[in-house]
DRENDO-1510 file (C-alpha; in Angstrom, 1 decimal, always signed):
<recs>
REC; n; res; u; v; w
REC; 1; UNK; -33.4; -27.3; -34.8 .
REC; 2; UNK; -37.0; -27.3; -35.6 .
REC; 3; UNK; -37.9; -31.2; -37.7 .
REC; 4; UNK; -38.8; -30.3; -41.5 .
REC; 5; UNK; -41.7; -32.2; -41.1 .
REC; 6; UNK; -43.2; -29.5; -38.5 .
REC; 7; UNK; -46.7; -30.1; -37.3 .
REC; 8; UNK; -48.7; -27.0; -36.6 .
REC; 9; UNK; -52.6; -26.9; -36.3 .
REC; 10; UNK; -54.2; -23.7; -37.7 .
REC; 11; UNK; -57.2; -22.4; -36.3 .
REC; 12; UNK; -59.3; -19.7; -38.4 .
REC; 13; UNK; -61.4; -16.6; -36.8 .
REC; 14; UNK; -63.9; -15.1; -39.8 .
REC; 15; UNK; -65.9; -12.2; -39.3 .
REC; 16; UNK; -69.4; -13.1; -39.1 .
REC; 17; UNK; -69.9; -11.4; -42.6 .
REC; 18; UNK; -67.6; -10.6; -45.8 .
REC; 19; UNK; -66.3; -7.4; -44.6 .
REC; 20; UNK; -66.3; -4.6; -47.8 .
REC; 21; UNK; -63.0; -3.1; -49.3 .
REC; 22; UNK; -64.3; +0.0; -47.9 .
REC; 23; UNK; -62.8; +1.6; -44.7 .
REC; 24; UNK; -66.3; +3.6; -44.2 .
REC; 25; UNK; -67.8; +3.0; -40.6 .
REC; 26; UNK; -69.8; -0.3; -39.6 .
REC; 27; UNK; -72.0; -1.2; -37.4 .
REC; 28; UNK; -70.6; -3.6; -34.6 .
REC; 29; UNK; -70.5; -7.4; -35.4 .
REC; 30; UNK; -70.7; -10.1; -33.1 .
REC; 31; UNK; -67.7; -11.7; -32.3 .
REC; 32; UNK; -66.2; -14.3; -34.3 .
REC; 33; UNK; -66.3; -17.7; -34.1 .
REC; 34; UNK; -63.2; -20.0; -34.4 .
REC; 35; UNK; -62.9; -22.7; -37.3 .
REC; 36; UNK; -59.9; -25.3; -36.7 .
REC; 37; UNK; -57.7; -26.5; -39.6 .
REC; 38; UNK; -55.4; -28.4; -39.7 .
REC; 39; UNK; -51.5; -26.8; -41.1 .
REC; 40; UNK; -48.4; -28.8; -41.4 .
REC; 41; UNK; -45.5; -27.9; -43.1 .
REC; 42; UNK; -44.8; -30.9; -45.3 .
REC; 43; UNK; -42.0; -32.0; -47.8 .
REC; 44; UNK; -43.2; -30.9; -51.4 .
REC; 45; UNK; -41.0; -32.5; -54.0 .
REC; 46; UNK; -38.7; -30.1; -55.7 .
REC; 47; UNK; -40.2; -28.6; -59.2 .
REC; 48; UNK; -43.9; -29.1; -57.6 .
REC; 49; UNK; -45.1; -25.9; -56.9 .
REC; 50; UNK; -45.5; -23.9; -59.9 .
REC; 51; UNK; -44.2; -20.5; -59.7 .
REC; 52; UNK; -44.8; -16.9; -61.3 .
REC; 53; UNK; -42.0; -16.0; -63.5 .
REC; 54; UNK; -41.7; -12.7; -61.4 .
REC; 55; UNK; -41.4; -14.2; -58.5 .
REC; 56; UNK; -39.5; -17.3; -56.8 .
REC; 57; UNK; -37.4; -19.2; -59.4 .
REC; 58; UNK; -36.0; -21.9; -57.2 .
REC; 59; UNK; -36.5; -25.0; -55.8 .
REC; 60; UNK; -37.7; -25.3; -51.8 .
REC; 61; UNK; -38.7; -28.2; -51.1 .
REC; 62; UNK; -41.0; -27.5; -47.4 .
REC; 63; UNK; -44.4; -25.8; -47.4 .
REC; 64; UNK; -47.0; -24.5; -45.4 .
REC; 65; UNK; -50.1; -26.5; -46.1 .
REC; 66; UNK; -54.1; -25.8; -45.5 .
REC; 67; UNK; -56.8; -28.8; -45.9 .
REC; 68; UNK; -60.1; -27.0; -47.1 .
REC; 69; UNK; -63.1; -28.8; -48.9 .
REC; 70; UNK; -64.1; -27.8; -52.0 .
REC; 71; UNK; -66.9; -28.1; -54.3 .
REC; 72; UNK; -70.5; -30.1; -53.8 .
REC; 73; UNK; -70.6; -32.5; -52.7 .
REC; 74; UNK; -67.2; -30.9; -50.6 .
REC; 75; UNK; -64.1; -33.0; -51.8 .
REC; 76; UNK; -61.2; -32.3; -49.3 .
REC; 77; UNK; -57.9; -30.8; -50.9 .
REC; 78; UNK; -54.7; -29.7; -49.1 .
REC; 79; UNK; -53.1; -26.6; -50.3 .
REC; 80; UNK; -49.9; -24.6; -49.4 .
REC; 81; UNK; -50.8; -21.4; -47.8 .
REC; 82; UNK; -48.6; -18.7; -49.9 .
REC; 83; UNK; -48.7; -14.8; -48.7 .
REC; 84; UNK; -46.3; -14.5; -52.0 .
REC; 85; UNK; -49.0; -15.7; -54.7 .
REC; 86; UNK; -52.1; -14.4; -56.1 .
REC; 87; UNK; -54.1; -17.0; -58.1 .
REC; 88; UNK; -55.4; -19.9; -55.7 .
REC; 89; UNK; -54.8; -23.1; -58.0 .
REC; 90; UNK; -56.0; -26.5; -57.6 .
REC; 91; UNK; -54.6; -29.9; -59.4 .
REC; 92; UNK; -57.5; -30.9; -61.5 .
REC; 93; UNK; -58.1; -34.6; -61.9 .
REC; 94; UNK; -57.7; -35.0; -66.1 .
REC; 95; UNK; -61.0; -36.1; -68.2 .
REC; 96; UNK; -61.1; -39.4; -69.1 .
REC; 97; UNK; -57.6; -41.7; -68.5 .
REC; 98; UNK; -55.0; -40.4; -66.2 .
REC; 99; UNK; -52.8; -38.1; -68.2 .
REC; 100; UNK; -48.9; -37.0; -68.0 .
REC; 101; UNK; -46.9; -38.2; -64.6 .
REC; 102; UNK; -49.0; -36.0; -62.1 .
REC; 103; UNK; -48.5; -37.6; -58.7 .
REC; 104; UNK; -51.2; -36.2; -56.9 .
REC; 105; UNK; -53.9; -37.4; -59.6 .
REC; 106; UNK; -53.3; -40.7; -57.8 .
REC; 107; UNK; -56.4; -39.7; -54.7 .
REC; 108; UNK; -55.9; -36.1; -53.9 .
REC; 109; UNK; -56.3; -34.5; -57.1 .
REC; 110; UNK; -60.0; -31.9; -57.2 .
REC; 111; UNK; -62.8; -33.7; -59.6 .
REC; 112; UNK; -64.3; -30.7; -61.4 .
REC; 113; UNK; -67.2; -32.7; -63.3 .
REC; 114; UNK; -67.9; -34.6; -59.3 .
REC; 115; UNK; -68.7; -31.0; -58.4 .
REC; 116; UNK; -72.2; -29.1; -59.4 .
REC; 117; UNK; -71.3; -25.7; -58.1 .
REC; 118; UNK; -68.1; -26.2; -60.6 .
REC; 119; UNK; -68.2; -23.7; -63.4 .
REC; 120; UNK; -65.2; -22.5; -66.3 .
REC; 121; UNK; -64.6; -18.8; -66.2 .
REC; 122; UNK; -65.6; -17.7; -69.7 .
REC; 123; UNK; -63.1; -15.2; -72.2 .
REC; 124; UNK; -65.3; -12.5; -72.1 .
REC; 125; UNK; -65.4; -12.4; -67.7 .
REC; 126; UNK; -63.5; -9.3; -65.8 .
REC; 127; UNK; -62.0; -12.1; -64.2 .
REC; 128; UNK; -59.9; -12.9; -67.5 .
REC; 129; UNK; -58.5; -9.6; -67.5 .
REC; 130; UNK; -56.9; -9.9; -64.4 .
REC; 131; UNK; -53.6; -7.4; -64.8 .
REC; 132; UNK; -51.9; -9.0; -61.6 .
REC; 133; UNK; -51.1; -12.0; -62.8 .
REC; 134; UNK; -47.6; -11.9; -63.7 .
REC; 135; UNK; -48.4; -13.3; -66.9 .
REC; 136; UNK; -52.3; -12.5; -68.3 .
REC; 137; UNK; -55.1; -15.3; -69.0 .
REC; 138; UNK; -55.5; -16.4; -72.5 .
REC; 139; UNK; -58.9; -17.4; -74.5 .
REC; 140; UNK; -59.3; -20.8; -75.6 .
REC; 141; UNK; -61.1; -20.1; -79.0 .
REC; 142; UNK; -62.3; -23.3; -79.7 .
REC; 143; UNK; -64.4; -24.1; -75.8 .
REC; 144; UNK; -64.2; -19.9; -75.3 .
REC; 145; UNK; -62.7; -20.5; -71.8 .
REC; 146; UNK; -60.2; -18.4; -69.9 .
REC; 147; UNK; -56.6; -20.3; -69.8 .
REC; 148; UNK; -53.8; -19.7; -67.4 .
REC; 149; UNK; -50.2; -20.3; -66.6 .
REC; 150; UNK; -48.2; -20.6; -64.0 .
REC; 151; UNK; -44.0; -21.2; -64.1 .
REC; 152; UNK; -42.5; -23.9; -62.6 .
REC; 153; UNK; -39.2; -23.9; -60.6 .
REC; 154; UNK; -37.4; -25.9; -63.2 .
REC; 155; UNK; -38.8; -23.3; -65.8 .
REC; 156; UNK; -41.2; -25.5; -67.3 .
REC; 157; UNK; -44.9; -24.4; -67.3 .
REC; 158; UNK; -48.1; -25.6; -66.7 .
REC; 159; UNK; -51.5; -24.4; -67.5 .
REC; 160; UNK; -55.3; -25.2; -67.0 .
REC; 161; UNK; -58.9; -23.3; -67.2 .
REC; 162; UNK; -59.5; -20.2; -64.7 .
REC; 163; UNK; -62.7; -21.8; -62.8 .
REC; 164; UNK; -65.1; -21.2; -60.3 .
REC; 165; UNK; -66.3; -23.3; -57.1 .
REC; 166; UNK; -67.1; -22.8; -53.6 .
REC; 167; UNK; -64.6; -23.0; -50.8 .
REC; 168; UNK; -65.9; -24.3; -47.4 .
REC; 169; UNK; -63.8; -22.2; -44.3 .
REC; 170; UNK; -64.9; -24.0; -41.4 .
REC; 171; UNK; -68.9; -23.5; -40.8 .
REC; 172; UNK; -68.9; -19.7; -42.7 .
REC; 173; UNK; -71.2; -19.8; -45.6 .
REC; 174; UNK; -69.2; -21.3; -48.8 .
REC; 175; UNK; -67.7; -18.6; -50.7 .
REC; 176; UNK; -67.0; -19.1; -54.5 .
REC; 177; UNK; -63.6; -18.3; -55.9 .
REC; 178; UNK; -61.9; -18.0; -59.0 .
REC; 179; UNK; -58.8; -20.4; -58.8 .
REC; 180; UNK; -56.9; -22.5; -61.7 .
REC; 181; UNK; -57.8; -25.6; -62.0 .
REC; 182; UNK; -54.7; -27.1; -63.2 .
REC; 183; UNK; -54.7; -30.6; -65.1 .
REC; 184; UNK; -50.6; -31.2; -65.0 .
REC; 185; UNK; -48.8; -29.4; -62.0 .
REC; 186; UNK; -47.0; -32.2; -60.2 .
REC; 187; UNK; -43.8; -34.1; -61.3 .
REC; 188; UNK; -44.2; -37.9; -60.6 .
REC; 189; UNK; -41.9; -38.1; -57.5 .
REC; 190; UNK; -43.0; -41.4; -55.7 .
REC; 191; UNK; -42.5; -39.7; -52.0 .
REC; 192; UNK; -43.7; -36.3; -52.8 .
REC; 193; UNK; -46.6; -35.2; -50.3 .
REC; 194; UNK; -49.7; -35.0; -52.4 .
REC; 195; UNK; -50.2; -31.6; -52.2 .
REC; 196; UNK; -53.5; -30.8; -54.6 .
REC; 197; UNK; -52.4; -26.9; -54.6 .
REC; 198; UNK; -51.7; -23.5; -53.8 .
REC; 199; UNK; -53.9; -20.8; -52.1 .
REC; 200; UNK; -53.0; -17.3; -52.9 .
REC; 201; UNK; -52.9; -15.0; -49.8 .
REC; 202; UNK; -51.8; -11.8; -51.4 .
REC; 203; UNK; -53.5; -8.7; -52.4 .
REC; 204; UNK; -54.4; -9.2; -55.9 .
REC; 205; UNK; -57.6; -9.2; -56.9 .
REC; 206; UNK; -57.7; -13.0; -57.5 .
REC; 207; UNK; -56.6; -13.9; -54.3 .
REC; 208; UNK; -58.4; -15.8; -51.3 .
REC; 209; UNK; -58.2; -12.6; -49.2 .
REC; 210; UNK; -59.7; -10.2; -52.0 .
REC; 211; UNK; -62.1; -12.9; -52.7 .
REC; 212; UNK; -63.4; -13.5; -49.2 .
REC; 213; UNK; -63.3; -9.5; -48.3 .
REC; 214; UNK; -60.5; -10.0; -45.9 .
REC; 215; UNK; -59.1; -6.8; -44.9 .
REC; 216; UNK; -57.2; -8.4; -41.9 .
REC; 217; UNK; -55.2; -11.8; -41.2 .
REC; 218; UNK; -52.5; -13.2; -39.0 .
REC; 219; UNK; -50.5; -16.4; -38.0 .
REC; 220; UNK; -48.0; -17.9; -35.7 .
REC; 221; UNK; -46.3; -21.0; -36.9 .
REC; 222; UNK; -44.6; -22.7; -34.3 .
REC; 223; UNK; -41.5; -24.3; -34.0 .
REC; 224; UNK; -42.2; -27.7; -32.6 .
REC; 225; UNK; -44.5; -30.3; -33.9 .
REC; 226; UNK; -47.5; -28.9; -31.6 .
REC; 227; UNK; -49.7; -26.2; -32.4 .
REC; 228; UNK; -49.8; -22.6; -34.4 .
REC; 229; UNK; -52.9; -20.1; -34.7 .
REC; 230; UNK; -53.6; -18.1; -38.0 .
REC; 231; UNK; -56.8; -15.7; -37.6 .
REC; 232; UNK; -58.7; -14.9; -40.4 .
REC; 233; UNK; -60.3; -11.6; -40.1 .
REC; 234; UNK; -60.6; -8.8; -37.0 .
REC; 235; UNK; -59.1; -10.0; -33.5 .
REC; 236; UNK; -58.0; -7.3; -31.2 .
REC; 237; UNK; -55.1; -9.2; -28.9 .
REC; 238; UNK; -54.0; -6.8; -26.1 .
REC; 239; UNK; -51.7; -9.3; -25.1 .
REC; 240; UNK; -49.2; -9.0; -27.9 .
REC; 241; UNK; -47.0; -6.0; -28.4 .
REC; 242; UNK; -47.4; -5.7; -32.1 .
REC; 243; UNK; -45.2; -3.4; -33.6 .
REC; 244; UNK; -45.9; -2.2; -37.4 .
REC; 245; UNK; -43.9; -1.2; -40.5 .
REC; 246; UNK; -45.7; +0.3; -43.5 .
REC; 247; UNK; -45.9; -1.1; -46.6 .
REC; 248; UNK; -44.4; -0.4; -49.2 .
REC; 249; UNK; -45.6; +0.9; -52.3 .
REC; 250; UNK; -44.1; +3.1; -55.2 .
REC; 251; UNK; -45.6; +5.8; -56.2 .
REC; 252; UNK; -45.4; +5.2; -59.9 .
REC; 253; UNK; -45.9; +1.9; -61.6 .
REC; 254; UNK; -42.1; -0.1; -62.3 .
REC; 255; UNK; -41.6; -3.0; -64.2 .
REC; 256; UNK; -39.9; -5.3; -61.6 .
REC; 257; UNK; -41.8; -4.7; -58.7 .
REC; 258; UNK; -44.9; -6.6; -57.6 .
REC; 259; UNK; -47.2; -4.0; -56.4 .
REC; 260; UNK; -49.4; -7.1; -54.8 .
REC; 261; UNK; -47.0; -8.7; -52.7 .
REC; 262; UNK; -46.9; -7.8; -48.9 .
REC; 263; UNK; -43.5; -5.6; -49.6 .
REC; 264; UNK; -41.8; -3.6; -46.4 .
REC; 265; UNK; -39.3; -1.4; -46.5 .
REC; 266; UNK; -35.6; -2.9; -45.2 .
REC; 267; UNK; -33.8; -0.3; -43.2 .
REC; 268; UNK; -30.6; -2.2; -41.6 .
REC; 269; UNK; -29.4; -5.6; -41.0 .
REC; 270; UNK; -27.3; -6.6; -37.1 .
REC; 271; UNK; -25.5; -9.3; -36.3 .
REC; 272; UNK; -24.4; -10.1; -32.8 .
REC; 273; UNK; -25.9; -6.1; -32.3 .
REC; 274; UNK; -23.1; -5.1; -35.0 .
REC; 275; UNK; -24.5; -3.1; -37.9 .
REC; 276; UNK; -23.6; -4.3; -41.1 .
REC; 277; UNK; -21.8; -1.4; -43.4 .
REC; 278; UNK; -25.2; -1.7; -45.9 .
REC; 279; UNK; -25.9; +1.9; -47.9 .
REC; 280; UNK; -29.5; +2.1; -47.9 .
REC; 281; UNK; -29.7; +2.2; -51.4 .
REC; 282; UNK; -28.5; -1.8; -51.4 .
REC; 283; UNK; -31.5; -2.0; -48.9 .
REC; 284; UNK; -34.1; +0.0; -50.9 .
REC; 285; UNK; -35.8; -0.8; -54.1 .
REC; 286; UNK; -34.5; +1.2; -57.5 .
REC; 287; UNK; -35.5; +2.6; -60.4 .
REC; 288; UNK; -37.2; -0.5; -61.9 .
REC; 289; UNK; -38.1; -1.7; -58.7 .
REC; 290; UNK; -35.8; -4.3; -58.4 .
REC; 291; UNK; -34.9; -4.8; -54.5 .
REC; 292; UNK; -38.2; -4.5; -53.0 .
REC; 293; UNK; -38.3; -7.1; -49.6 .
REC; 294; UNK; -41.6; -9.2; -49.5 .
REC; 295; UNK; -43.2; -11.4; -46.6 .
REC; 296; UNK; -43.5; -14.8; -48.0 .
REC; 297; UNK; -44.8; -17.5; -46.3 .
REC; 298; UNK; -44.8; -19.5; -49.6 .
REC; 299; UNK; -41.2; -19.5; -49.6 .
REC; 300; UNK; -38.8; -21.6; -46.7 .
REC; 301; UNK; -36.3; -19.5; -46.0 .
REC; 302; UNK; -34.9; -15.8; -46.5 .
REC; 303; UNK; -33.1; -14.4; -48.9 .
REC; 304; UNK; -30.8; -10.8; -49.4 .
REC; 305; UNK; -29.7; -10.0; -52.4 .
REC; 306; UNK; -26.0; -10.1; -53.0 .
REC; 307; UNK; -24.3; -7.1; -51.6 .
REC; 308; UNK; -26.4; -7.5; -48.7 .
REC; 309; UNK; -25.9; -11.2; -48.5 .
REC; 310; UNK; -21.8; -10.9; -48.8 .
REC; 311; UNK; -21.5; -8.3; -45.8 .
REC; 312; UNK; -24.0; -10.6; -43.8 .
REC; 313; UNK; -21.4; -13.8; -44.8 .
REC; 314; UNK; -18.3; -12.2; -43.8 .
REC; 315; UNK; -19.7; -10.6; -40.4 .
REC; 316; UNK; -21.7; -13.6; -39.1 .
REC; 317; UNK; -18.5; -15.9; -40.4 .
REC; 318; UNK; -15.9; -13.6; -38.2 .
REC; 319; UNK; -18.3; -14.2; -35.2 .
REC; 320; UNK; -18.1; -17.5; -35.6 .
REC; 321; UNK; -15.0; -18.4; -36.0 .
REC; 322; UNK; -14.3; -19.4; -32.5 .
REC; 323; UNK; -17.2; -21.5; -32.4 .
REC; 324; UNK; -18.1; -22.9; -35.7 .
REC; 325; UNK; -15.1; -24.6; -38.7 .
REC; 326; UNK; -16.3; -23.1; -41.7 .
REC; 327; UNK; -17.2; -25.5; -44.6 .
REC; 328; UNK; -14.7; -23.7; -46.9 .
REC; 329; UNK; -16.0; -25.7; -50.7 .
REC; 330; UNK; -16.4; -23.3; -52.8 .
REC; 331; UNK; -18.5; -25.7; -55.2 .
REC; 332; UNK; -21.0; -26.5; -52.4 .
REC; 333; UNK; -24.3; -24.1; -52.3 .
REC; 334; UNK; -27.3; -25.9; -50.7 .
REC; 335; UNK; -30.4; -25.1; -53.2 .
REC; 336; UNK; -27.8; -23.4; -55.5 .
REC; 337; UNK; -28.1; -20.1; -52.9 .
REC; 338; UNK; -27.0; -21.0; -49.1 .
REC; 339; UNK; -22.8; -21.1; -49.5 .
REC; 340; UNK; -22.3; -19.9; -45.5 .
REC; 341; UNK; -21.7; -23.4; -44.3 .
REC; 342; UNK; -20.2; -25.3; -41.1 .
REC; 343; UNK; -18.9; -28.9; -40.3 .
REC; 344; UNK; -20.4; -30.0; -37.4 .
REC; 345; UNK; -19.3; -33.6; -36.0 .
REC; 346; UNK; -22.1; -36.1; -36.7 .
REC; 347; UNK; -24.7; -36.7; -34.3 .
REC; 348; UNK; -24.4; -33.7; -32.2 .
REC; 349; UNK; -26.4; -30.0; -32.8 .
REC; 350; UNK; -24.3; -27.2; -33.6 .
REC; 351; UNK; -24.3; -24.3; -30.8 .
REC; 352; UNK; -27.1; -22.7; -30.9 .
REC; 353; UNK; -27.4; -21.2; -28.0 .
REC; 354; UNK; -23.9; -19.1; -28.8 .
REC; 355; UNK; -24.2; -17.9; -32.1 .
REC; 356; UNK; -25.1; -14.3; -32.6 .
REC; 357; UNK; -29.0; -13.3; -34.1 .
REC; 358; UNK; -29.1; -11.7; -37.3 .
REC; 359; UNK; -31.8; -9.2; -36.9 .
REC; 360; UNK; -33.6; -7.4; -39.9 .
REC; 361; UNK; -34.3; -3.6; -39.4 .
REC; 362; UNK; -37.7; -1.9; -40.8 .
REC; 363; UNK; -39.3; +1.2; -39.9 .
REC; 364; UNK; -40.9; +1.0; -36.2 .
REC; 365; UNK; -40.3; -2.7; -35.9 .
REC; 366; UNK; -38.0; -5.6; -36.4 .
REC; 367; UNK; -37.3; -9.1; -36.6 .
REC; 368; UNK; -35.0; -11.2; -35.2 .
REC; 369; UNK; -33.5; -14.4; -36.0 .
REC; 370; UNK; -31.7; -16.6; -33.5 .
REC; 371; UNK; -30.7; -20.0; -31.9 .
REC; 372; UNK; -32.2; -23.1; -34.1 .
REC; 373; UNK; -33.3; -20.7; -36.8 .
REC; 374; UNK; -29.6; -19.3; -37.8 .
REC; 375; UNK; -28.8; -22.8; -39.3 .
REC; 376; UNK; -30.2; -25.9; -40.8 .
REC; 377; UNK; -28.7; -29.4; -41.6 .
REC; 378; UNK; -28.3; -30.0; -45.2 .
REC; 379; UNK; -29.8; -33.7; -45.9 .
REC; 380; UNK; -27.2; -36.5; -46.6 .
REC; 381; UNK; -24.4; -33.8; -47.0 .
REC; 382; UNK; -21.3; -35.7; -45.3 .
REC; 383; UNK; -17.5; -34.5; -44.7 .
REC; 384; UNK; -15.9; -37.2; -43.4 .
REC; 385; UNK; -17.1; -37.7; -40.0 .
REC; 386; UNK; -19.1; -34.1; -40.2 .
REC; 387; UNK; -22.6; -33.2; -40.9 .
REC; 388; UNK; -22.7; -29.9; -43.2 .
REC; 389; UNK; -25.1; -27.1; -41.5 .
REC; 390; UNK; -26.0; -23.7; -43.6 .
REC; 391; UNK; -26.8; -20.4; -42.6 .
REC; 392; UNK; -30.6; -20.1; -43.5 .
REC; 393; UNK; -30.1; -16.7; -45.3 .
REC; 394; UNK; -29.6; -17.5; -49.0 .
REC; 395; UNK; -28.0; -15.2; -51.4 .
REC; 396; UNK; -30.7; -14.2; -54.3 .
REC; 397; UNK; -28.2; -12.9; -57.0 .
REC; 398; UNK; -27.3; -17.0; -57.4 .
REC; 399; UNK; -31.1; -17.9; -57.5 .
REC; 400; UNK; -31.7; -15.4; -59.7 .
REC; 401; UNK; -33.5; -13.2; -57.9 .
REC; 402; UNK; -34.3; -9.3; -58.1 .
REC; 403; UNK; -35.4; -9.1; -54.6 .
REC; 404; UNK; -35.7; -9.4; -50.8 .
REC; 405; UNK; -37.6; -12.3; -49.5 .
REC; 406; UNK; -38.3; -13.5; -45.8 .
REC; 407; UNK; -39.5; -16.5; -45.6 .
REC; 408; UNK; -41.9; -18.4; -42.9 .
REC; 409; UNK; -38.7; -20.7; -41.4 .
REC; 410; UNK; -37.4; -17.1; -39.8 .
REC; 411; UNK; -41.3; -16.5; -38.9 .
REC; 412; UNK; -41.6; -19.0; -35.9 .
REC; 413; UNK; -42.4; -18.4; -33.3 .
REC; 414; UNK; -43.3; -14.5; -34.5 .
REC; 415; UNK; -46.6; -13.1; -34.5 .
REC; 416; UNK; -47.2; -11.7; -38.0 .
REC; 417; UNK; -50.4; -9.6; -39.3 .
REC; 418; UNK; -51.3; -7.8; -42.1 .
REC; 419; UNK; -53.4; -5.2; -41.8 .
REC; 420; UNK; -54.9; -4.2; -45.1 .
REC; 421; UNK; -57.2; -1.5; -44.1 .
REC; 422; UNK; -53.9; +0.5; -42.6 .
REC; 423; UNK; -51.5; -0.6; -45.3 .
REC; 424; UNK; -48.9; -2.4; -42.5 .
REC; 425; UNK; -47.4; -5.4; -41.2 .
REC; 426; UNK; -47.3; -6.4; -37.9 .
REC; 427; UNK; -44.6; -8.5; -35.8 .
REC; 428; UNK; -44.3; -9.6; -32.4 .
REC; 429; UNK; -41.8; -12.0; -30.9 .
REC; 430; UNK; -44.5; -14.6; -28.9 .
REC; 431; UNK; -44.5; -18.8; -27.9 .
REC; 432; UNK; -47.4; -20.3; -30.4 .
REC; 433; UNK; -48.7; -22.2; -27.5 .
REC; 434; UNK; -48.4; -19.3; -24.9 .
REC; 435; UNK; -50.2; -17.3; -27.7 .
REC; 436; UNK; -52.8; -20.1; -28.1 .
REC; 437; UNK; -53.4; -20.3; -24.2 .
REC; 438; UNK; -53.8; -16.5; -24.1 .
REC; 439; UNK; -56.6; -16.8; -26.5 .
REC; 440; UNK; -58.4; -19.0; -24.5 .
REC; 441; UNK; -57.6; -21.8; -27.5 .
REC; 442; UNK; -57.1; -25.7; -26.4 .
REC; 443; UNK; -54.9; -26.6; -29.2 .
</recs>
């Protein structure tokens, strides 16, 4: 079982310039050069991250996180890289005396008025009118700036000015960005990670990737505290087998789907190599768009909404019965959502090796979930002389949630791109380090 405290290191491949939305003919650019960041997945304390009321409404309390420097002079930040988000956002350091309980205003909080290239998005900018945030920007009348807010787990909000700065990637030229700059996002948990924000990775048009012209990106997180590689831009790797699904997108607008998230389409679900009795209408989104499945690597683990969820229980409990004593409380639910749970005697690892994979099915590819992955040991959760373990497939009817969500725990050790020009995601099954040699990459 992979430590949550997972150390990965990140290393970023730009194109040697912004690449345009078009998919017209180019001439040939020289090859990229790679920029090395460091990523770590890191404890986040639970009700940190804010969250779009369309999307994730729970708590999860380990993220993927990205050190950048932003502003000038540069003032380093570290921020949790979220395919599931649009609007970049960044914990802004209050005027005057500390305000509220914000933890990370204690040192790695962003200092707007220490930056000169700093600048508040007025009412009457395009970027104001943004219609893919879940929930629109607002005017201040009285300092005619562009507000925003974002939900938090715990359904409180909070808000802050839509801003401007540059973003230095490595030695690329600094590219400004629209982000929030937020003046009360963090509770005041004394061990939380000081995390100063979140950058947004989807395809609206506020994200980093719209921003910076990316048409192309990719990552492998590993699952040991050594090395993963995320590429930022174009690489052609004839080493990996990539195998693509299409994304998904409706042809008319619906009111619960998020026509900016990475969405695929779900096609089956095995476990052991036994096809779960699913119709594919559980599978597929419906009329409102409820049920779509979205690539998240904002988000830990994964999670199937309820029909899907039960037939998953029942068939990867039968399997196990010979090899695992089911928890059997039915008031226990780790994060209020993972209720498929095991005793296993203190101080020894379940059998990983021996329990059956639970592969998802999409169109022309799939991904599958095994060994360490299946389960994950629920902190300070005791029976008697047995640690508690969970399946790491939630169920998002208790969350609530109205969708399908795979999240970057059941990404190690995977090779995921998307591909924006071709509308499709990418997985293949590959070592991080293996990957990392392969690429010529001392990591």
């Amino acid at each position: 079982m992979p430590p949550p405290l997972l150390a990965c290191l990140l290393l970023l491949f730009l194109p040697a310039a912004a690449r345009p939305w078009s998919v017209a003919a180019a001439a040939p650019r020289p090859a990229a050069k790679p920029r090395v960041f460091p990523l770590r997945a890191r404890q986040v304390p639970a009700g940190a991250l804010p969250r779009p009321p369309s999307k994730l409404r729970f708590h999860h309390n380990v993220s993927l996180t990205v050190s950048l420097a932003v502003g000038t002079p540069p003032q380093n930040v570290t921020m949790v890289l979220d395919t599931g988000s649009e609007l970049s956002w960044l914990l802004c350091a209050p005027v005057g005396r500390q305000q509220g309980n914000a933890s990370a205003a204690r040192g790695a909080s962003f200092r707007p008025r220490a930056s000169r290239t700093f600048a508040a998005v007025p009412c009457g900018s395009p970027k104001c009118s943004s219609r893919d945030l879940p929930e629109p920007p607002s005017c201040d009348g009285a300092l005619r700036q562009c507000r925003v807010s974002l939900s938090y787990a715990d359904g409180s909000t909070s808000d802050g000015a839509l801003a401007t700065d540059v973003f230095a990637v490595g030695d690329a030229p600094p590219l400004r960005s629209a982000f929030g700059c937020m003046t009360n996002a963090y509770d005041s948990s004394p061990d939380g990670v000081a995390t100063a924000g979140l950058l947004g990775m989807n395809r609206g048009t506020l994200s980093f990737v719209s921003q910076a012209s990316t048409r192309r990106f990719s990552y492998c997180i590993s699952d040991r505290d050594d090395a993963g590689v995320l590429l930022l831009g174009h690489s052609d790797l004839p080493f990996l087998p990539l195998n693509y699904t299409p994304m998904y997108q409706p042809t008319l607008p619906l009111p619960y789907f998020d026509r900016v998230a990475y969405s695929v389409q779900l096609l089956g679900i095995r476990v052991g190599g036994k096809s779960l009795p699913i119709p594919a209408s559980v599978l597929a989104p419906d009329h409102t768009g409820a049920g779509q499945t979205m690539v998240d690597s904002g988000t830990q683990f994964t999670f199937l909404l309820g029909d899907a969820y039960s037939a998953l229980k029942a068939e990867f409990l039968r399997q196990t019965k010979p090899l695992l004593p089911a928890l059997d409380d039915p008031n226990f639910a780790f994060e209020q959502a993972f209720d498929t749970c095991f005793r296993v005697p203190a101080g020894r690892p379940p059998p990983s090796a021996r329990l059956p994979a639970v592969s998802l099915l999409f169109k022309g590819a799939e991904m599958s979930v095994a060994g360490d992955r299946l389960l994950y040991k629920v902190p300070g959760e005791r029976r008697g002389g047995d640690g508690v373990w969970c399946l790491t497939f939630g169920n998002a009817d208790m969350v609530p949630l109205t969708a399908y969500v795979i999240g970057h725990h059941h990404q190690m050790n995977l090779w995921v791109e998307y591909d924006l020009e071709r509308g499709r995601v990418g997985f293949a099954p590959v070592k991080c380090d293996v990957a990392s040699e392969r690429l010529g990459l001392m990591l």
